[in-house]
N, C-alpha and C positions, 0 to 999 in steps of 0.2 A: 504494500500500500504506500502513494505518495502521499505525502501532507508538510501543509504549510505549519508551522509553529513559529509564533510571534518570540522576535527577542526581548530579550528583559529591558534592551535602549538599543537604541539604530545604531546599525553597522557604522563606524566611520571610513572602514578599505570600501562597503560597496556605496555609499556615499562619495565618496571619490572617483570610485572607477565606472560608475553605472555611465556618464556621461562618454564616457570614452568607448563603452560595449554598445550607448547608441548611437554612436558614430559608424562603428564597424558595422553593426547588423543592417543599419539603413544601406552601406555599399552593398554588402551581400546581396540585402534581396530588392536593392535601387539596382543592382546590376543584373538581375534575373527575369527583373520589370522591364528594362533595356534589351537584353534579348530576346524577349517575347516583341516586341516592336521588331526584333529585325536589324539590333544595331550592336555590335561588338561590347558587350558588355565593360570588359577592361577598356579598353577607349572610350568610353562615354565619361566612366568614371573618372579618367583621366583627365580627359577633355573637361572635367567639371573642378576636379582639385586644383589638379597640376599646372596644367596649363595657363591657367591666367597668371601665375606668381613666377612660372620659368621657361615657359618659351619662349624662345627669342621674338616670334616674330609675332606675339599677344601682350608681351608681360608690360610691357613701355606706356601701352594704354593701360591696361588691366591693373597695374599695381594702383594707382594714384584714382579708378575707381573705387578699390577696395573702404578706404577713407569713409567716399562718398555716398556709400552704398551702407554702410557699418552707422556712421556718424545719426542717422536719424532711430537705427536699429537698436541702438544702444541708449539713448538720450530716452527712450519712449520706454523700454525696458525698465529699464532703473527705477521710474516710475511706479509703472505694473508692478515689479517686487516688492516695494517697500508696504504696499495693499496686501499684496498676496501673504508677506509675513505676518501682517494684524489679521489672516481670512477673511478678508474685501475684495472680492471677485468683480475687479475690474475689467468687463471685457469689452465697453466701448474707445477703447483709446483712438481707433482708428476714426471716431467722430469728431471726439477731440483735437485730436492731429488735423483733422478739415478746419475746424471750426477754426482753429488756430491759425492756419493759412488763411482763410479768407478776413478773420478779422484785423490780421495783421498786413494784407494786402490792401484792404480798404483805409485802413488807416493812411498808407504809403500814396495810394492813388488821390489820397484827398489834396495835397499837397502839389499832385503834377503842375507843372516841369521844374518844381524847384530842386536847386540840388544842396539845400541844405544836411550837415552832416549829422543834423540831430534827427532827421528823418528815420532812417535806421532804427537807434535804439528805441525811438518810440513804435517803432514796426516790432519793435521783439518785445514792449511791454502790454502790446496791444493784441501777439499773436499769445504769449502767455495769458492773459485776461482773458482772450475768447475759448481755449482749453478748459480754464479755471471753471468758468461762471457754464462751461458747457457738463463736464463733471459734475459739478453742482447739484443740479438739476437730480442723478440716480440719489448722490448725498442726502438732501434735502428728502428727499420722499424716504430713503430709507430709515433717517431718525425723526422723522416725525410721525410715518406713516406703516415701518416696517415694509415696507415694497423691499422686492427680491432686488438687489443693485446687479444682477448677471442678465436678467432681463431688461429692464429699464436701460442700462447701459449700452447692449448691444441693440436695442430698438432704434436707440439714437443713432447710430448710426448711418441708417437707413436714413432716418428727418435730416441727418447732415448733409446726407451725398444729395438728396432731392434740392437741397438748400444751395449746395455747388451748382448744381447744374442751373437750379435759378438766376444765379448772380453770375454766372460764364455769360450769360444769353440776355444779361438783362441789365443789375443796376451796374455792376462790376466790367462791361464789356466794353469793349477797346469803340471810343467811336471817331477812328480813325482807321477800323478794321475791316473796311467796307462790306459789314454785314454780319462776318464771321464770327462764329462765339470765341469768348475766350477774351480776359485782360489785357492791356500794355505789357509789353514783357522786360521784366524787369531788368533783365539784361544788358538793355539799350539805354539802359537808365543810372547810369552810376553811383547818385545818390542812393538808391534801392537796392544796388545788384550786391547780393554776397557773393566775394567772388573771390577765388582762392588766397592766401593771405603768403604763401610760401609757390609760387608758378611748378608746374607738371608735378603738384606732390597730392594734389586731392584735399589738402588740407583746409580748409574754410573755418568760417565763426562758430556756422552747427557740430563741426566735428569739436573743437577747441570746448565748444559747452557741454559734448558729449562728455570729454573727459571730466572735465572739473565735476560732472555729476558724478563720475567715479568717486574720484576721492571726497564729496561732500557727502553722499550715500552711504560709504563705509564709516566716517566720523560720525555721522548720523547715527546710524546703527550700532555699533561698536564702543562708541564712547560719549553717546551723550544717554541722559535719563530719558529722555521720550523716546529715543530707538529702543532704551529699555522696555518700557512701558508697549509699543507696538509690539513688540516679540512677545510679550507675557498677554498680549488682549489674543495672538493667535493659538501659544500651545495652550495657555491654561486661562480660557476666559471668564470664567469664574473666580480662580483666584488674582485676575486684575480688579475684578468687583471691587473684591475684598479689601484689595490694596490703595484702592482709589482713584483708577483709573475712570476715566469718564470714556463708556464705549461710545459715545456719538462725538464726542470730542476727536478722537481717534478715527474715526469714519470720516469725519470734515476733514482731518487733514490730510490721511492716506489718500483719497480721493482727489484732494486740493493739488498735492505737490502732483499724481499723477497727469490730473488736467495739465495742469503747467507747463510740463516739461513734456507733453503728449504737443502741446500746443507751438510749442517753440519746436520743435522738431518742424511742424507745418509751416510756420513763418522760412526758416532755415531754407528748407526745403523750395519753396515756392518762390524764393527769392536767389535762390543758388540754380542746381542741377535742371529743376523743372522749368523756372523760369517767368512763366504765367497761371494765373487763374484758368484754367479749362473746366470741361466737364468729365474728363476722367485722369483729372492731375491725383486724385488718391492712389496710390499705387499698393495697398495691403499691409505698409510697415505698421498698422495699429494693430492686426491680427498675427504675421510673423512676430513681433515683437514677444509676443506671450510662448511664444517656441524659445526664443534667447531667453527669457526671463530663467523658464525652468531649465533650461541646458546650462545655464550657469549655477544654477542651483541655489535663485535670491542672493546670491553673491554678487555683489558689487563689480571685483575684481573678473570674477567669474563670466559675469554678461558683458563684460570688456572682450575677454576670450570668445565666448560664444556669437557677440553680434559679428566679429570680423569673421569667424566660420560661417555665419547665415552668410554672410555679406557676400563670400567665395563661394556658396552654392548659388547664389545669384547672378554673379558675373559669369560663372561657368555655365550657369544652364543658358543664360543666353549665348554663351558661346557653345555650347552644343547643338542648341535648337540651330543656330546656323554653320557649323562646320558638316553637323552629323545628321538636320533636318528631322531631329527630334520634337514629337509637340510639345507647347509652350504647361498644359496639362500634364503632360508625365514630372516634369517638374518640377509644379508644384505638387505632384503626389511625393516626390522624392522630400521636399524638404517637409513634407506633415511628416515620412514615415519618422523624421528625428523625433515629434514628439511623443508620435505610438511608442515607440522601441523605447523613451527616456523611462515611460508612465511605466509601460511594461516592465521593466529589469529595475524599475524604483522598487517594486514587491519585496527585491532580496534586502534594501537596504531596511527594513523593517520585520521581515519573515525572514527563513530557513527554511531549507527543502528537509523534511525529515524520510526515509526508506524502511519498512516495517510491515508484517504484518497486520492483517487486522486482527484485533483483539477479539476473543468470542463473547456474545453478549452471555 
């Protein structure tokens, strides 16, 4: 007989290694999924790590996306964790990340054609403000009303992306774009344009805030009394009662700091790589992000690691969908399998395989 038996406290080897066994088992059966399409299984996977960081004749573009692709990945992450450790099942980030972008665009476009330098930062207190006050929103109903914040959060999503497409086609649209949807692109705009700060390194403002959230996140957590207090509302939130923590208190904020930095990710974003307001400038970093969150394992340092890994299944599949005419769907099935495979071999960090007969009743 197999069975599971709980240990007496989590493993710390399979807490460690479990991240790395879901890395390998997504190649295995990502490369089993690739030969069932009809495509050399070891080259895809290649084609998806390797290549963009060392081949010669990909890595010159591909490194200095890596950055650019990680930097929103990470920032929006960090976020989500800091929820996840109090269990506040953030899963609208990817609204807030809009909301974030458009309020922080519209701020910038009220101003055109100035090229003041204070434009900018008031575009990143504007695209953190629309994250905030868009989070809010599950917050607010969840402590006053008890509403589920995994519903409520991801519904918004939905009202956000409708809410993009409103303002590409409408208050937000270029009218000088003869017709076309979509913003002024910020690009062409100096004052507006986040634009690399170190030339061919991918480096910009979003990535620079990505980090700093690193290291604020872990101080946070680690060494101040309220990251205390979040970690004690999620494993034991009862005995945070006890102790005085205020769980709505702790809801505003996890939620808060997530909108926030859900929301500068979109400003970043919208102002750097993408460019313009469109109607499908969301690209999924608010949903990917909750794959880095737990591959890092609510580790700080951890979703540092794991955004720049998301980040290289990203560059790579788009280079495989075009070296290897892989579809853009195998893909993203490849990068869900990281978070089956994380959830799946999380079991040991908490259980043991026990081998036995069954006992006679």
């Amino acid at each position: 007989m197999i069975s599971l038996e709980k240990r007496p406290q989590p493993s710390r080897l399979w807490t460690a290694i479990t991240p790395i066994f879901a890395v390998v088992l997504t190649m295995v059966v990502g490369g089993l999924m690739f030969a069932l399409l009809g495509v050399d299984p070891i080259e895809a996977v290649r084609t998806i790590f390797w290549d963009p960081l060392f081949h010669p004749q990909f890595a010159g573009f591909s490194r200095p996306q890596l950055l650019v692709k990680a930097g929103p990945l990470i920032l929006i992450a960090i976020g989500l964790s800091i929820g996840f450790r109090a269990g506040i099942w953030n899963i609208g980030a990817e609204g807030q990340y809009i909301m974030g972008a458009i309020c922080g665009a519209a701020a910038g476009l009220a101003f055109y054609p100035s090229e003041s330098i204070l434009i900018f930062p008031l575009m990143i207190l504007c695209g953190a403000l629309g994250g905030f006050l868009w989070a809010m929103i599950p917050a607010v109903l969840k402590t006053r009303f008890g509403t589920n914040e995994i519903l409520v959060s991801l519904m918004l999503v939905y009202v956000a992306q409708n809410i993009l497409i409103s303002v590409s086609t409408g208050l937000l649209r270029n009218p000088e774009g003869m017709g076309f949807p979509g913003s002024r692109n910020f690009k062409q705009w100096d004052a507006t344009h986040n634009a690399e700060i170190i030339a061919g390194t991918g480096m910009h403002w979003g990535v620079v805030t990505a980090f700093i959230a690193v290291i604020a996140a872990y101080v946070l957590m680690a060494r101040h009394i309220q990251g205390f207090n979040i970690r004690l509302s999620g494993e034991a939130p009862r005995a945070a009662r006890f102790a005085g923590v205020n769980p709505a208190r702790i809801i505003l904020l996890c939620l808060g700091i997530s909108g926030v930095l859900a929301g500068m990710a979109g400003l970043f974003e919208v102002t750097g790589p993408a460019g313009q307001i469109t109607g499908n400038f969301n690209a999924g970093y608010g949903f990917t992000a909750i794959i880095v969150a737990f591959l890092g394992r609510l580790n700080p340092f951890g979703i540092l690691l794991a955004g720049l890994l998301m980040a290289l299944t990203y560059i790579g599949g788009e280079l495989a969908q075009l070296m290897l005419s892989l579809p853009g769907a195998s893909i993203q099935l490849f990068q869900g399998m990281l978070l089956f495979f994380l959830l799946a071999t999380d079991v040991f960090t908490n259980y043991r395989i026990r081998f036995g007969k069954r006992e006679a009743a």
